[in-house]
N, C-alpha and C positions, 0 to 999 in steps of 0.2 A: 441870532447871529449866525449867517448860516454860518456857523461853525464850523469851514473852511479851508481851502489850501490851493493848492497846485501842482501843476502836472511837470516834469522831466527830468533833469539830473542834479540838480542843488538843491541840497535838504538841511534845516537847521533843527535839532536835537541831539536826543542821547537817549541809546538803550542798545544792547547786544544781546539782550534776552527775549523768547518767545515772547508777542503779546498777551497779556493779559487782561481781559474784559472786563471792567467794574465802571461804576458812571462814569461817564467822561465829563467832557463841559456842557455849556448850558442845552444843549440839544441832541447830545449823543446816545441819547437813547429815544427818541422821537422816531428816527427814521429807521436805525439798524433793527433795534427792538420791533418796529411794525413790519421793516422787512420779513425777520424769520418768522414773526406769528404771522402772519397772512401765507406763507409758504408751507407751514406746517399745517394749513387749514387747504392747503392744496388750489391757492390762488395766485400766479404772477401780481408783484408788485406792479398798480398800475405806476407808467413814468414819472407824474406829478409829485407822486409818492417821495421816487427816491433824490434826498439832499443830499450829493458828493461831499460838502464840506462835514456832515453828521458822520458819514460814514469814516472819516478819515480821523477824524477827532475822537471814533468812538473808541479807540486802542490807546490804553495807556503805555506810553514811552517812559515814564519813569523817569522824569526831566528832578535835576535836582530839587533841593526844597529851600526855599530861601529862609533866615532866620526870621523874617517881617515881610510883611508887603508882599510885591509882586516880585519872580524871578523870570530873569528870561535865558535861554540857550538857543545857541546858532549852530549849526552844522552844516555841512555840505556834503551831497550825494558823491563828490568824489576830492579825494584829497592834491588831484593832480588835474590841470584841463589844459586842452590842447590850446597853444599860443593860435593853430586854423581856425582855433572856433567851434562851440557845439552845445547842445544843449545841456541845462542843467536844471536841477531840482533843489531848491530851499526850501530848508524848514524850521519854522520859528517853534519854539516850545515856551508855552506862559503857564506857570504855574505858581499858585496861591499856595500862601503861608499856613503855619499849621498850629493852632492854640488848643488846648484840653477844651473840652467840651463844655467843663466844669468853670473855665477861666474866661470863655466866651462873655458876649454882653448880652442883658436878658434879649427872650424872644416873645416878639407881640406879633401872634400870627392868628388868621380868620380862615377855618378850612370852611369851603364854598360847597356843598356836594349835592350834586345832580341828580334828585331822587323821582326823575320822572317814569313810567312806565319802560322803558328800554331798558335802564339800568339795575330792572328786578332780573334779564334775563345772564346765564352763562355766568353766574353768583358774584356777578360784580361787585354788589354791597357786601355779600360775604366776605372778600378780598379786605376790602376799605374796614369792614369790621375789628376783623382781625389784626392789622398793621395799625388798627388806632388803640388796639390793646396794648402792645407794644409800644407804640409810641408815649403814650401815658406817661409810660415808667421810666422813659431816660430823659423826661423836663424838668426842671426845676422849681424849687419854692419860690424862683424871681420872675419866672417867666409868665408869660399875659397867654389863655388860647379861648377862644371863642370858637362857635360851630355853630354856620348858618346850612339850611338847607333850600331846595327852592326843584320845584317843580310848577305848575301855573301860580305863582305867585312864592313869594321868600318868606324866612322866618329864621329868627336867631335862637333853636333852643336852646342852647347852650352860649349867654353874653359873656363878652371879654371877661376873664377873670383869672386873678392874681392865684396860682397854683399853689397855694401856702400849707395846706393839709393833703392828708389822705381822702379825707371826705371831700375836696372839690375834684378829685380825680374820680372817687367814687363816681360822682354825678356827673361826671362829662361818660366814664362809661354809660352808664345808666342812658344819657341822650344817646351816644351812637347807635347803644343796641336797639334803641324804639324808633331807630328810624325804616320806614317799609314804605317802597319805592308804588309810583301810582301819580297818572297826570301827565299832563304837559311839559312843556317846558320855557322856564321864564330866564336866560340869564342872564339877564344885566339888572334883574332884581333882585337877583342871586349876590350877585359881586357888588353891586351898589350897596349892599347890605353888609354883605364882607366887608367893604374899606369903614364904613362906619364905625364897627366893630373896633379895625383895627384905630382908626383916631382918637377911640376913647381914651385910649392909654398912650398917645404917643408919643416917642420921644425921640430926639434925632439918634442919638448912639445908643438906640435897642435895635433890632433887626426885626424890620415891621413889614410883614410882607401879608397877603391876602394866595391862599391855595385854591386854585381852580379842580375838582377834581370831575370829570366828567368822561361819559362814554363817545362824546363828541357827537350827539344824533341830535344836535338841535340846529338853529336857523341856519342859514347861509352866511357868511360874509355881509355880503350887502345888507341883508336884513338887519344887524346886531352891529351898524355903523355906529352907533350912540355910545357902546359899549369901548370902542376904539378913542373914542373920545373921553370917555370917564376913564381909563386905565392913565392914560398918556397925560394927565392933568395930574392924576396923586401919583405917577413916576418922578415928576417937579418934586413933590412933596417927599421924597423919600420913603412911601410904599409902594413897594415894587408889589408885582404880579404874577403866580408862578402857573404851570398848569399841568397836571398828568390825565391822562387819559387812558384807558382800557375799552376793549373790545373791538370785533370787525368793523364793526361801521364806523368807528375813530373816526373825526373830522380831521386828518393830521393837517392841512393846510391852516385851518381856522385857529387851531388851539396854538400852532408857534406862532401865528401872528399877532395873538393876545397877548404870547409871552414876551412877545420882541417889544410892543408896543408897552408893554408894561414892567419892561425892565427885567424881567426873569429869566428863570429857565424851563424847557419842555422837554417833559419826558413822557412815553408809553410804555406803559407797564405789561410784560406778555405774562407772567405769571402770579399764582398767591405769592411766592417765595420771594420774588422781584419788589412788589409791594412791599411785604414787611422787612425785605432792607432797607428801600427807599425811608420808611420812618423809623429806622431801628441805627442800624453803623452806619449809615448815610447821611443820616439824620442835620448834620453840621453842613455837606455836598448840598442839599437841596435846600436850605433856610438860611445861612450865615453866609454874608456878603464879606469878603475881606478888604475888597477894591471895589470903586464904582468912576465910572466914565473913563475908561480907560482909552485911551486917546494915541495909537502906534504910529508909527511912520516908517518905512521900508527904502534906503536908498541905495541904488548900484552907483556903486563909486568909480566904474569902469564900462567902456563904451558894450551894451547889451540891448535886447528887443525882449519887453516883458511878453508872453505869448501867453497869462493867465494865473488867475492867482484865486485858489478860494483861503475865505476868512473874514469872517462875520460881515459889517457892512463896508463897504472898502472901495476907492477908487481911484485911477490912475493916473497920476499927470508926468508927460515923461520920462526919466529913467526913477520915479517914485510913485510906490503903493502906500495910500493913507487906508486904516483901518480903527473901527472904532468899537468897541463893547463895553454894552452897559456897566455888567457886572461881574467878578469872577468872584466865586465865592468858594468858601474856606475849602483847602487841601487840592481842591478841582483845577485841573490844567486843559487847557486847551493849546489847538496847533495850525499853525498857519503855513499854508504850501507856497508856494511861489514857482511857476514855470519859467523860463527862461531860456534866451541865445544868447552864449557868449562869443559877440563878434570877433573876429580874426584880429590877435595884436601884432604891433611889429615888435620886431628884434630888440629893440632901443626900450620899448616897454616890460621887458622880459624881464624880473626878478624872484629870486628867491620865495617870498613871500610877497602877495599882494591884497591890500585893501579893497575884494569888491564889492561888502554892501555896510551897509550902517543901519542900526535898527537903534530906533529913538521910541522913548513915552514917556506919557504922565500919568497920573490917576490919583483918585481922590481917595485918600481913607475912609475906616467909620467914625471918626472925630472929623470930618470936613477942612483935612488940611491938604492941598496939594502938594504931590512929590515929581520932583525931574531926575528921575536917576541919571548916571553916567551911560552915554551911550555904549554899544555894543557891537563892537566890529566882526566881518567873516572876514580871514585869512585865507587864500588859496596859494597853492603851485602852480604860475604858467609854465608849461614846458615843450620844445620846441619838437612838436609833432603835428603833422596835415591832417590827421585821420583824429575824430574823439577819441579821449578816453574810456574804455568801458569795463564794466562791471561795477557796479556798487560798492561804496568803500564799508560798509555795515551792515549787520540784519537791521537798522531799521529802519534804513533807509530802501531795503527788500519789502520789509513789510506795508510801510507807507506808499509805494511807488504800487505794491501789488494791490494794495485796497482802494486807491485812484481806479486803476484800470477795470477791477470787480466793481467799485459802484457806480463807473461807466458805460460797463456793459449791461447791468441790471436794470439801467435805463432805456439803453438802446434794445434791449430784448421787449422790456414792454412794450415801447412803441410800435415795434414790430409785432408782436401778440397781437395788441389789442387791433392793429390795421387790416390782421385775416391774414401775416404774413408767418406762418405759423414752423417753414420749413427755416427760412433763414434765422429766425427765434432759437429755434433745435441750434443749428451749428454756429452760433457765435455763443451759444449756453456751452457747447462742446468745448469751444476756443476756450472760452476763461476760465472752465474748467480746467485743462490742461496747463494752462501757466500757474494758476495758483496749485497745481500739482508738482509744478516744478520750485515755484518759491517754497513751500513747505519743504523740500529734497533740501533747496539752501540753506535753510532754518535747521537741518538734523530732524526733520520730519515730525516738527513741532507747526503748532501754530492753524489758523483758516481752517478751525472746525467746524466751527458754524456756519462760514460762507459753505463750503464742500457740500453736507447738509443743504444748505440752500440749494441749492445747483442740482444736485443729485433728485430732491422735488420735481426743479423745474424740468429736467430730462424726461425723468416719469411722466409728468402733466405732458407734455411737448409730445412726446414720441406717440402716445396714448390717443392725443388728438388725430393723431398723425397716423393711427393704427399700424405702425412700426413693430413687428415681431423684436424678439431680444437680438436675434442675426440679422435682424438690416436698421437695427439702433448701432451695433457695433461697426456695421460696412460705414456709419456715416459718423463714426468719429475720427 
């Protein structure tokens, strides 16, 4: 999904506090997470790489928590807009309900794991080793897990089974540990194998999902067309498909496109510690769906020009943006942007309070009942001035507006890297550097540590190339 939003001045959320980085929605860690490890390894994100809607989704807002189901929050980048006209930024905030772990419905899940020769290097299985210690110990006596493996050809050592003792945990340790990487790579005998697994036991109100874990170094796209097909056939069937991936050569286009096609979510894991959250307090973030087929709709109820919107799959007719995601699953929020002009009103349209947009959905539970909440209106000020409004009415709508413009530049830099254009790279890395030194100033010098970090690389990398002494790095900031 690309996990998405939009670019200017109307935002719908809530949060007045620094960002704080922990998963986001189904793909917030795919893209930012490969940003900074490939930066730390001292390589520009190539552009392909970077998904703007991941990066924007990857900051938690802090959107309220609904008692059930889905909640949603509307906000506007400015609480005032000019009756002239001008642009705005919306932001929609979706975020999933929150059940004890304990009071979940069991889980019948198949981890997939890619033990061909690539993934003995940079302790990848290490990683997976470990995080499946941990994970062990927070399943329960109800829960179904199998563990298939597959390198030129699959194998289930570990069949779906009922977690009812100490001794079937035993032996699922026991398989992880005997696993050692060597071979090819087969995966769609892999996951063909996985979904089996997962059918043995299946039940519509368990959460039955099939784990892709993989370094991403096996076929191409095209090649593992079959596999697009087998996902997207048991997404119908209510096992979904998840995938995390580790290491430099991540396939990251291939692995979210398994996840989209298969209902899930995609994450890249940059370190051990990342891992054993992901199957530790996460544990619920990456397996337990709270919604599925969530079904949005986005209306401006006042004369405007959408100029771009990311958020998941989405498209526009008019003055409305339909958007659709598969899955949101438990406590995980996602954010949708919306770019926008708001045309010039007259005088006679001029009130107090105005209606301009309307946000509508449905979505399915995990008992397969559909729900139509009441829809969800944005309120603004028109007020009678020729020039926009400016300044942001919030830090979050600071924070959201500056992560737009940073995972746009991080695009625009690679393209220009990888083109040979190596000086103009340098100073639009200097440019975005500089505004997110200024959004931090707004924040109380909180906040875009890691973009900063990023950047601060890419200067190094850049200027190096560039054989720039530290006195004519500084003349060209």
């Amino acid at each position: 999904m690309m996990k998405r939003f939009t670019v200017f001045i109307i935002i719908l959320l809530i949060m007045s506090t620094p960002r704080i980085v922990t998963a986001g929605g189904a793909r917030e860690g795919a893209s930012p997470e490969r940003g900074k490890y490939l930066a730390g390894r001292g390589i520009i994100v190539p552009p392909d790489e970077i998904y703007i809607d991941s990066y924007i989704s990857y900051i938690d807002y802090h959107y309220p928590k609904p008692d059930f189901g889905v909640g949603v929050s509307l906000y506007p980048g400015h609480r005032r807009i000019s009756s002239g006209g001008q642009e705005e930024i919306i932001q929609i905030g979706i975020q999933g309900s929150e059940t004890s772990f304990e009071d979940l419905p069991p889980l019948n899940l198949a981890f997939v794991i890619d033990i061909s020769e690539s993934m003995g290097e940079q302790d990848k299985l290490d990683w997976v080793k470990d995080a499946f210690d941990i994970f062990i110990e927070r399943i329960r006596d109800i829960d179904y897990i199998s563990l298939v493996v597959f390198n030129d050809d699959a194998e289930a050592i570990f069949p779906s089974t009922q977690m009812r003792s100490i001794q079937e945990r035993i032996m699922f340790k026991d398989a992880v540990h005997s696993i050692i990487p060597g071979g090819g790579d087969n995966p769609e005998a892999g996951i063909t194998l996985g979904y089996k697994q997962v059918e043995a036991n299946f039940r519509k109100d368990y959460s039955n999902r099939v784990l892709l874990l993989s370094d991403g170094v096996i076929a191409g796209t095209d090649e593992i067309s079959g596999v697009f097909q087998i996902v997207e056939k048991f997404k119908k069937m209510y096992i979904n498909l998840s995938t995390i991936g580790v290491g430099t050569n991540y396939n990251l286009e291939l692995m979210r496109s398994l996840a989209d096609k298969g209902g899930g979510s995609s994450r890249f894991i940059s370190s051990r510690e990342e891992m054993k959250k992901t199957f530790g307090s996460d544990l619920d973030r990456t397996f337990v769906p709270t919604a599925r087929n969530l079904s949005m709709k986005l209306e401006f109820l006042q004369d405007v020009e959408i100029l771009g919107t990311w958020g998941y799959g989405n498209r526009i007719e008019g003055n409305t943006i339909h958007y659709f995601l598969d899955t949101l699953h438990q406590r995980d929020y996602e954010t949708i942007l919306a770019l926008i002009r708001v045309l010039p009103q007259s005088a006679q349209d001029i009130s107090p309070k105005i209606n301009l947009a309307r946000f509508s959905l449905s979505y399915t539970d995990l008992n397969c009942k559909i729900h139509y909440p009441d829809p969800y209106y944005l309120k603004v000020n028109f007020v009678e001035l020729e020039s926009p409004v400016t300044g942001f009415s919030n830090e979050m709508v600071l924070q959201s507006g500056t992560m737009l413009h940073y995972a746009q530049a991080l695009k625009k830099i690679g393209e220009l890297y990888y083109s040979n254009q190596t000086q103009p790279a340098l100073d639009l890395t200097l440019s975005i550097e500089n505004e997110i030194k200024r959004a931090r100033l707004g924040l109380g010098n909180k906040g875009f540590d890691v973009e900063l970090e990023v950047l601060d690389r890419y200067i190094a990398l850049l200027a190096k190339d560039l054989g720039l002494s530290e006195t004519e790095l500084k003349n060209n900031d």
